[in-house]
N, C-alpha and C positions, 0 to 999 in steps of 0.2 A: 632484549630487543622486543619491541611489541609490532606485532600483526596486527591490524585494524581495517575492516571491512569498510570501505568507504562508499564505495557504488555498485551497484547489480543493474544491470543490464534487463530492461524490461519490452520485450518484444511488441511494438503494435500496428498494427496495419495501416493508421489515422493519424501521422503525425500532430497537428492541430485538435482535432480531437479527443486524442489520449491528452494532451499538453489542458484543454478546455475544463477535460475530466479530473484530473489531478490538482492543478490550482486553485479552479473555482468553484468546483464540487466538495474534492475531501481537503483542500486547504493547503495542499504542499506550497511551497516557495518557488518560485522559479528562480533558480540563480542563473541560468545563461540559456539563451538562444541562439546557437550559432549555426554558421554554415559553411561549410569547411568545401569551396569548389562546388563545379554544380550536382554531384553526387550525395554528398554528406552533410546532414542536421545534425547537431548534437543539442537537445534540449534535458538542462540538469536542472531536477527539482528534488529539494528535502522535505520531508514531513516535519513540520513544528518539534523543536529540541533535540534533534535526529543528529548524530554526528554522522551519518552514513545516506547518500545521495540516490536516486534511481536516475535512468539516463532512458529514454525513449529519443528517437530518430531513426534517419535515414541512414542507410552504410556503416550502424555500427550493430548489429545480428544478424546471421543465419539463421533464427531461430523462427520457428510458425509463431507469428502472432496470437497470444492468448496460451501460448502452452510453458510459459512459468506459472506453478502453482504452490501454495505455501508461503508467500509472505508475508511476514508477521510485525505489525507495527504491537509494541507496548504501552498501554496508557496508566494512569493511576483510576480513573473511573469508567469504566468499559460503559455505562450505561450514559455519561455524558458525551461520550465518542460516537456513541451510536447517535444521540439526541443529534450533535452536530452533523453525523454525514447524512441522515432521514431530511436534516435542515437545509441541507447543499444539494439535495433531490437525488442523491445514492441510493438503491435500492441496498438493502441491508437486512440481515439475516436477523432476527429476535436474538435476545441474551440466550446463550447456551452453556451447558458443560460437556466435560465427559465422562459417562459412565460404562465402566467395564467395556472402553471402546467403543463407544457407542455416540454419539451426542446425544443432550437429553437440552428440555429446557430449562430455562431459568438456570442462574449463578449456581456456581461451584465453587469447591471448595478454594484456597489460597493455589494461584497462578491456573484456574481451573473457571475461568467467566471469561467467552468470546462472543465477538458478531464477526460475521463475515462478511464477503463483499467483493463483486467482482469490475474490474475497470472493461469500458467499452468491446474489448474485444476478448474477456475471458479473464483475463490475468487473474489468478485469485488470491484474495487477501485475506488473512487473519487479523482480527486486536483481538489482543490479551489484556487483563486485567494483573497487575502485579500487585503484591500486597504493600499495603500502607507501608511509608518508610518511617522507622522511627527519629 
């Protein structure tokens, strides 16, 4: 039987504005805009090749807006990732690694080159860099 991580639940204060952030800034998809009664949005958008979805609205978290932290999108060129969300006016973190737990700058070793980045109201986001596939 496979488990497959489909959607995570991402907390934001700014319905329209987190939704602005994500499509037209770092390029997700929008697959659905909905409104479930006059209580509940459900706005579902994937990141480019992503089998797995985030979901930002109304009535669907308890959670404080901005206090998911650690999400981590995978690219093949960490440095063309960054180029495009610098291009989508993202603030975004310079290429890093990690050393001895530490970030440092500049690329690291194989799965070890990120940028970071946070949406409108904190959320914070990791890209990784994966090594070449052969």
């Amino acid at each position: 039987m496979d488990w497959k991580l489909e959607v995570v639940v991402v907390p934001v204060s700014d319905v329209d504005r987190a939704k602005h952030f994500y499509a037209d800034r770092v390029g997700f998809v929008v697959d659905t805009d909905t409104r479930i009664g006059a209580e509940a949005r459900i706005v579902q958008l994937t990141p480019p090749g992503s089998a797995c979805s985030i979901i930002i609205g109304t009535g669907v978290s308890d959670s404080r807006p901005g206090s998911m932290q650690g999400l981590q999108l995978v690219v093949d060129d960490v440095e063309a990732a960054r180029a495009a969300l610098v291009e989508g006016g993202v603030e975004v973190s310079p290429v890093q690694h990690f050393e001895d737990g530490v970030k440092a700058e500049g690329r690291g070793g194989e799965w070890n080159s990120f940028v970071f980045f946070a949406d409108p109201d904190g959320n914070g986001w990791a890209v990784q860099e994966r090594p070449a596939r052969p």
